[in-house]
C-alpha positions in Angstrom: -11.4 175.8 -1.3 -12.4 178.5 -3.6 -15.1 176.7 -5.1 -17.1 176.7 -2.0 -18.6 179.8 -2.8 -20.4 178.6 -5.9 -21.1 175.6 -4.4 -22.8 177.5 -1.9 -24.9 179.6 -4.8 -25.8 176.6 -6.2 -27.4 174.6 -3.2 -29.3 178.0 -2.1 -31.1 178.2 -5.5 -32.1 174.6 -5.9 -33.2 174.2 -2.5 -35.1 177.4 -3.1 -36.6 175.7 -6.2 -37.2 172.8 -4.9 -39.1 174.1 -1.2 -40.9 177.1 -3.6 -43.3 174.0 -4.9 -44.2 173.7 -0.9 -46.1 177.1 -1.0 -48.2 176.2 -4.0 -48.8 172.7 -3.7 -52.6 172.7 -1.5 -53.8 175.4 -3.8 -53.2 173.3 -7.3 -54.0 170.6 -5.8 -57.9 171.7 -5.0 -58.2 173.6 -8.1 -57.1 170.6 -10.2 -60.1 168.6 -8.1 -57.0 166.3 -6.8 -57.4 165.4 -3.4 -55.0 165.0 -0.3 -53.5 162.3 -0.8 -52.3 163.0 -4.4 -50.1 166.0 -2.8 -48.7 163.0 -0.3 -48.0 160.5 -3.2 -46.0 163.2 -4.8 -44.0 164.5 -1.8 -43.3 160.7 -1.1 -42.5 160.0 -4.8 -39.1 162.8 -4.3 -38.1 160.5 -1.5 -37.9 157.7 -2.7 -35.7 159.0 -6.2 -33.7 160.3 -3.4 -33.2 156.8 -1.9 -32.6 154.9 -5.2 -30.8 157.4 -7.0 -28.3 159.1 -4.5 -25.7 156.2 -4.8 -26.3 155.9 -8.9 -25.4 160.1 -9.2 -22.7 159.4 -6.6 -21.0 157.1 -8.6 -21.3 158.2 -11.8 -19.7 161.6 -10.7 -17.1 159.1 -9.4 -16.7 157.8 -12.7 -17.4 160.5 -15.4 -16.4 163.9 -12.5 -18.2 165.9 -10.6 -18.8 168.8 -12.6 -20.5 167.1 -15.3 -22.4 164.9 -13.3 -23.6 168.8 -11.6 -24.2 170.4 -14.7 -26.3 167.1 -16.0 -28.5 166.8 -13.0 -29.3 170.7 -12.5 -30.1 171.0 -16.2 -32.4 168.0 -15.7 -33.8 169.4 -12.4 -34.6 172.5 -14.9 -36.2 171.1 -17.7 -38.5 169.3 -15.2 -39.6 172.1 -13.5 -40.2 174.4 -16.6 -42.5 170.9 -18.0 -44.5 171.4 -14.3 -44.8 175.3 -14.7 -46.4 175.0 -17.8 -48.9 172.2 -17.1 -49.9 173.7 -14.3 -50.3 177.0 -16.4 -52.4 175.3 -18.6 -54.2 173.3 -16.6 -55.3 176.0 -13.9 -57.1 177.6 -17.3 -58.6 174.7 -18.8 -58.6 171.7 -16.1 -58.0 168.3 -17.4 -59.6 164.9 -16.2 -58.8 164.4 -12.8 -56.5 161.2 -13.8 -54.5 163.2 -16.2 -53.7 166.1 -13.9 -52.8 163.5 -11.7 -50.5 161.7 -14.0 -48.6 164.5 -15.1 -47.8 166.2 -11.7 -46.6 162.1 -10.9 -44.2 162.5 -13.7 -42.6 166.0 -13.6 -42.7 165.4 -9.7 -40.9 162.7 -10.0 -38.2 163.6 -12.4 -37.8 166.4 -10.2 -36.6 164.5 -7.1 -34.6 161.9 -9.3 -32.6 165.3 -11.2 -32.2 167.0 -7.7 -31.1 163.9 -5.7 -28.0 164.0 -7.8 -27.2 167.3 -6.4 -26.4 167.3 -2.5 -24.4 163.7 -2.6 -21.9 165.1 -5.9 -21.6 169.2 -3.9 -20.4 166.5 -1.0 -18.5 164.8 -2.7 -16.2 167.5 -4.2 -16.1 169.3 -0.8 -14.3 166.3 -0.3 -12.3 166.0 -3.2 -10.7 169.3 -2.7 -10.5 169.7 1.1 -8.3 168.0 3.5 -9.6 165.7 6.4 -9.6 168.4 9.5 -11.2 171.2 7.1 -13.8 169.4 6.2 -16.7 169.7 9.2 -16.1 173.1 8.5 -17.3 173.3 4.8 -19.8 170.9 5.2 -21.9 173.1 7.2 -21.0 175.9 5.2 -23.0 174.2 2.5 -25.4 173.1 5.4 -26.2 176.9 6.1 -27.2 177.4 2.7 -29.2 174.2 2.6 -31.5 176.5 5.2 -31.1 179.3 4.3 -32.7 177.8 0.4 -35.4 176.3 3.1 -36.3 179.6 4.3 -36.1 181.4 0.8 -38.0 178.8 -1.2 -42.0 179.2 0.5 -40.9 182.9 1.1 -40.9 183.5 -2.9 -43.7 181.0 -3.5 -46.1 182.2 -1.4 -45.2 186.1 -2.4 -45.4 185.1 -6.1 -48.6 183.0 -5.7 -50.5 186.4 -5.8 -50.1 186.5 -9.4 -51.5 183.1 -10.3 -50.4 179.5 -9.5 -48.0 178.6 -12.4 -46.0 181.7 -12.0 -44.2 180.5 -8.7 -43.3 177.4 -10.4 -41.9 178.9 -13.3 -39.9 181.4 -10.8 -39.1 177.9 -9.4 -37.9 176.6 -12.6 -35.4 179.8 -13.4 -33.6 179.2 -10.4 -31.6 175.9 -11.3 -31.0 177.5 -15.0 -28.6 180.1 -12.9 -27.4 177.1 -10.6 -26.3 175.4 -14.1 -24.2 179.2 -15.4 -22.9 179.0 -11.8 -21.8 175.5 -12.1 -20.4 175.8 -16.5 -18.1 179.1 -15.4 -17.0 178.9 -11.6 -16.7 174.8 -10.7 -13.1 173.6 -12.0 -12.7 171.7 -14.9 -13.2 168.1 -14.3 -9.5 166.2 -13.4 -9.0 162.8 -15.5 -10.5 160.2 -13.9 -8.6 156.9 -13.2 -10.2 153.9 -13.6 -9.7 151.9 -10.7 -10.7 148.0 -10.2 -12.0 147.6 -7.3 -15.1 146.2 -5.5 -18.0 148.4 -5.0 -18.8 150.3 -2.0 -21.8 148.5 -0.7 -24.6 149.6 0.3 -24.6 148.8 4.3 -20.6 149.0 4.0 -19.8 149.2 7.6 -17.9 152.6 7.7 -20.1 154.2 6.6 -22.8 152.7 9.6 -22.5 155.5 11.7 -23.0 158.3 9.1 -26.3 156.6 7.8 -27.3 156.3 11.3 -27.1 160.1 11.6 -28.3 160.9 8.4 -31.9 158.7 9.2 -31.8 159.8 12.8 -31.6 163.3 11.8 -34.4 163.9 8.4 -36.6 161.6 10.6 -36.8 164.1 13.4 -36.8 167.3 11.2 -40.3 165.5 9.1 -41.8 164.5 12.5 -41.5 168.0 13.5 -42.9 169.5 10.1 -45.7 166.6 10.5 -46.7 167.0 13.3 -45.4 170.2 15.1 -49.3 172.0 13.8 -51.2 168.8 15.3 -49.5 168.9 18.7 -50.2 173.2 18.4 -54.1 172.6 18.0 -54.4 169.1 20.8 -52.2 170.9 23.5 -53.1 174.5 23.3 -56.2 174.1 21.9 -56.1 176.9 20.0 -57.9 177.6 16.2 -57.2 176.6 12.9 -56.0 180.2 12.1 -53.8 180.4 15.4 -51.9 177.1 15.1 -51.0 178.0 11.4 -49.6 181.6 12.6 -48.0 179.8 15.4 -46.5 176.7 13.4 -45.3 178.8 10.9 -43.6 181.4 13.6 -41.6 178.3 14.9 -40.2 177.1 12.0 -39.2 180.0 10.7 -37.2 180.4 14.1 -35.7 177.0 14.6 -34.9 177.0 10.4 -33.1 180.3 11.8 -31.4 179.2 14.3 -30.2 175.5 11.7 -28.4 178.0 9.8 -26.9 180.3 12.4 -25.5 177.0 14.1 -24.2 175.5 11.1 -22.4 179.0 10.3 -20.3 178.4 14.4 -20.0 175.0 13.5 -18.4 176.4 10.3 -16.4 178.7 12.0 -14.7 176.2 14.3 -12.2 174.3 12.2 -10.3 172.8 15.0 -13.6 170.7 16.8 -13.1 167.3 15.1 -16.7 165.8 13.6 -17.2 163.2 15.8 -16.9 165.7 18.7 -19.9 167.4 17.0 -21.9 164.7 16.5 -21.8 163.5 20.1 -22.6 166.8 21.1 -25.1 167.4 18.9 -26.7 164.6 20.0 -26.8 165.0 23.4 -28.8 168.8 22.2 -31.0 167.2 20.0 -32.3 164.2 22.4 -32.8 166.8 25.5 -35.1 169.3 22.9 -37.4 166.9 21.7 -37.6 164.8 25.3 -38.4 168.2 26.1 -41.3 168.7 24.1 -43.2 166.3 25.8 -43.5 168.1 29.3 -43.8 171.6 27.6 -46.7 173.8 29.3 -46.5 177.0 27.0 -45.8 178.2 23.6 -42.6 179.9 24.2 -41.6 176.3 26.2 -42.4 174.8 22.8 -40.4 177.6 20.8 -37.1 176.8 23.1 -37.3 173.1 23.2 -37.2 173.0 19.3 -34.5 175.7 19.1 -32.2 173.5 22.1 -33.0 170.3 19.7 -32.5 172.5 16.1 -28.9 173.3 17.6 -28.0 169.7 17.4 -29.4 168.9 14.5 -27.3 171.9 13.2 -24.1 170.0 14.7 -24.6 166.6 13.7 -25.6 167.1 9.5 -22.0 168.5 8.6 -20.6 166.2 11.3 -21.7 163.2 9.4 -21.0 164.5 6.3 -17.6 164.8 7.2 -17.1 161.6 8.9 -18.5 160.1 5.6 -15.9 161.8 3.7 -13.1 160.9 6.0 -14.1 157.0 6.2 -13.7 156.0 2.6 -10.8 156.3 -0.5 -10.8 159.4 -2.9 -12.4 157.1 -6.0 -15.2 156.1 -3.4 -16.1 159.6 -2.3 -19.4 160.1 -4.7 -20.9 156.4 -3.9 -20.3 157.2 -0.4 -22.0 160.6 -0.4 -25.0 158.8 -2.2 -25.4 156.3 0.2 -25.2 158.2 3.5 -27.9 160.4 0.9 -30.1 157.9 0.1 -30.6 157.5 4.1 -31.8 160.6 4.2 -34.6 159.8 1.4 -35.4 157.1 3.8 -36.3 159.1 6.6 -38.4 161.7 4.6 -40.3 158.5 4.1 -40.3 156.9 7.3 -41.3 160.2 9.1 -44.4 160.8 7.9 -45.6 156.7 8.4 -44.2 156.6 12.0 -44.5 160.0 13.0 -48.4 159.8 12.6 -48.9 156.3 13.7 -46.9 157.3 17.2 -49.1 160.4 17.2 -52.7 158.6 16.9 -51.7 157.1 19.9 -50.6 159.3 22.1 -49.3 163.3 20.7 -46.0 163.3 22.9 -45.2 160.0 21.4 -43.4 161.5 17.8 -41.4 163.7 19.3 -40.2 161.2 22.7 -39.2 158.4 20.1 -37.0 161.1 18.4 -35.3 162.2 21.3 -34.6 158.4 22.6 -33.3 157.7 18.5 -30.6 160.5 19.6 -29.8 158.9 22.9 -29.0 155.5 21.1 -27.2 158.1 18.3 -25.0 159.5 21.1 -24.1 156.2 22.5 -23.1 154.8 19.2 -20.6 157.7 18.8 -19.1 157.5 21.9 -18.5 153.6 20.6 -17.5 154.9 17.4 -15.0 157.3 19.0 -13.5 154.7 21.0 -12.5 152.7 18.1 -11.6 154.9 15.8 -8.7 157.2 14.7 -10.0 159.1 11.9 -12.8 161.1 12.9 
């Protein structure tokens, strides 16, 4: 598939766009005299577009193609961005009443998450137009890798910007996506003509696709417990200070993000493993890391647990990519993508609720309901793989 590279361009500089906002966020939110909670509304807000909107983009790319579908929602994601960069600009000079700072960032936020939620469903979905059944694993985490490498990049060119004033990230932020869109106009194919087909819509709990939305919850559940709550369970079990745990939270996350892309790239590499194979083996990583976690004695302990569950996680995202791709027909492939999508907008909403509830009781909690989650994910495979041919 020669369109994988670009594909690849694209995801790394709108996931870098959309994590840069991440490095920036804390600091505009105190000097617009917002508090906490107005950062959490708006983090939440992007999760929930995803869930609504996922299946919407996916089908319409179904129905009007994939390319213009792309070049529609990063132009979108664009615009929005460059409307946040310069209200923050503004208002970082001449602060606004608290309600309309709060307003604003709502809005932009908002159309943010429901531009870029179009994006990782429609890339899926032509990965799967254009590549056959056996190959397909193998691009998925192709595009995977660049999902973390973006992950890294993003905070990295934030926070280094931020040194020149608060809107400039964002409008860093908001060039990104205009090269994702020349990317996407002058290397993605022209659109094929689309045949309309009668047919009843894919719904939403369709029952092939149970497995991959299983995965897809399982697996952005665990990654936002462990970005929730990975610098509370630093300061509780070491003890250490407020200083130290941030030196130490953000030294583990840069390794595990690391070692996400480096397993995605092996998983990439070997075309032959079929996805279910990955997914019950990812799963069997992912539930002995963060079962680990909870009799950890040491930092480096605590390093290794997360890379041993990080591995799976790396194993079972293009896994149930793929398996969503292979379950349905070729005019379903954007719906599909959306919904197995929108899952993942419900676990970035989910995380943080649960996550913090398990933790107020007891700080092992989080991270030993992932790990049994992954147990029940492993069994269901092994089911899955029992009963079905195509995997």
């Amino acid at each position: 598939m020669k369109e994988i590279k670009p594909l690849i361009g694209i995801t790394i500089l709108c996931v870098s766009s959309m994590m840069a906002f991440l490095a920036v966020v804390g600091p505009i939110i105190r000097k617009l005299n917002l508090q906490e909670w107005h950062a959490g509304v708006m983090v939440a807000l992007a999760g929930i577009a995803w869930i609504f909107l996922s299946r919407f983009w996916g089908k319409k790319s179904d129905i009007f193609g994939r390319k213009n579908i792309l070049l529609l929602s990063i132009f979108g994601f664009f615009i929005s961005y460059l409307l946040l960069a310069i209200f923050v600009n503004y208002a970082v000079i001449t602060p606004p009443l608290v309600i309309i700072s709060f307003i604003v960032l709502i809005i932009t936020r908002l159309l943010i998450g429901v531009f870029y939620s179009a994006i990782p469903p429609v890339c899926n979905a032509l990965i799967a137009d254009k590549v056959k059944s056996g190959k397909r694993t193998s691009y998925m985490a192709s595009l995977g890798a660049s999902n973390g490498l973006g992950m890294i990049l993003g905070p990295i060119i934030g926070g280094a910007l931020a040194t020149y004033g608060l809107a400039i990230p964002l409008y860093a932020a908001a060039i990104l996506p205009l090269f994702a869109v020349f990317i996407a106009l002058f290397f993605l194919e022209k659109d094929r003509k689309i045949e309309k087909i009668k047919d009843t819509p894919l719904h939403f709990l369709d029952k092939r696709l149970r497995l991959p939305m299983i995965a897809s919850f399982i697996t952005m559940f665990s990654i936002v417990t462990s970005q929730i709550c990975l610098g509370f369970f630093i300061l509780d079990r070491f003890q250490t200070n407020e200083i130290e745990t941030a030196k130490i939270t953000g030294y583990i996350l840069a390794i595990i993000r690391v070692v996400f892309i480096l397993t995605q790239i092996v998983v990439s590499k070997l075309k032959s493993v079929k996805p279910i194979n990955w997914l019950t083996l990812g799963a069997t990583f992912s539930a002995i890391g963060y079962l680990l976690i909870g009799i950890i004695t040491t930092k480096e302990e605590l390093t290794m647990a997360f890379c041993i569950g990080t591995i799976g996680l790396g194993m079972i995202m293009p896994a149930f990519l793929a398996i969503t791709a292979n379950s349905v027909e070729a005019h379903e492939q954007g719906i599909a993508a959306g919904t197995v999508s929108s899952a993942q907008g419900l676990g970035i909403i989910v995380g943080p609720l649960l996550s913090t509830i398990l933790y107020s009781i007891n700080p092992n909690f989080p991270f030993v309901f992932a790990g049994i989650t992954f147990i029940i994910l492993f069994a269901v495979s092994l089911l899955y793989k029992k009963t079905k041919v195509i995997c």
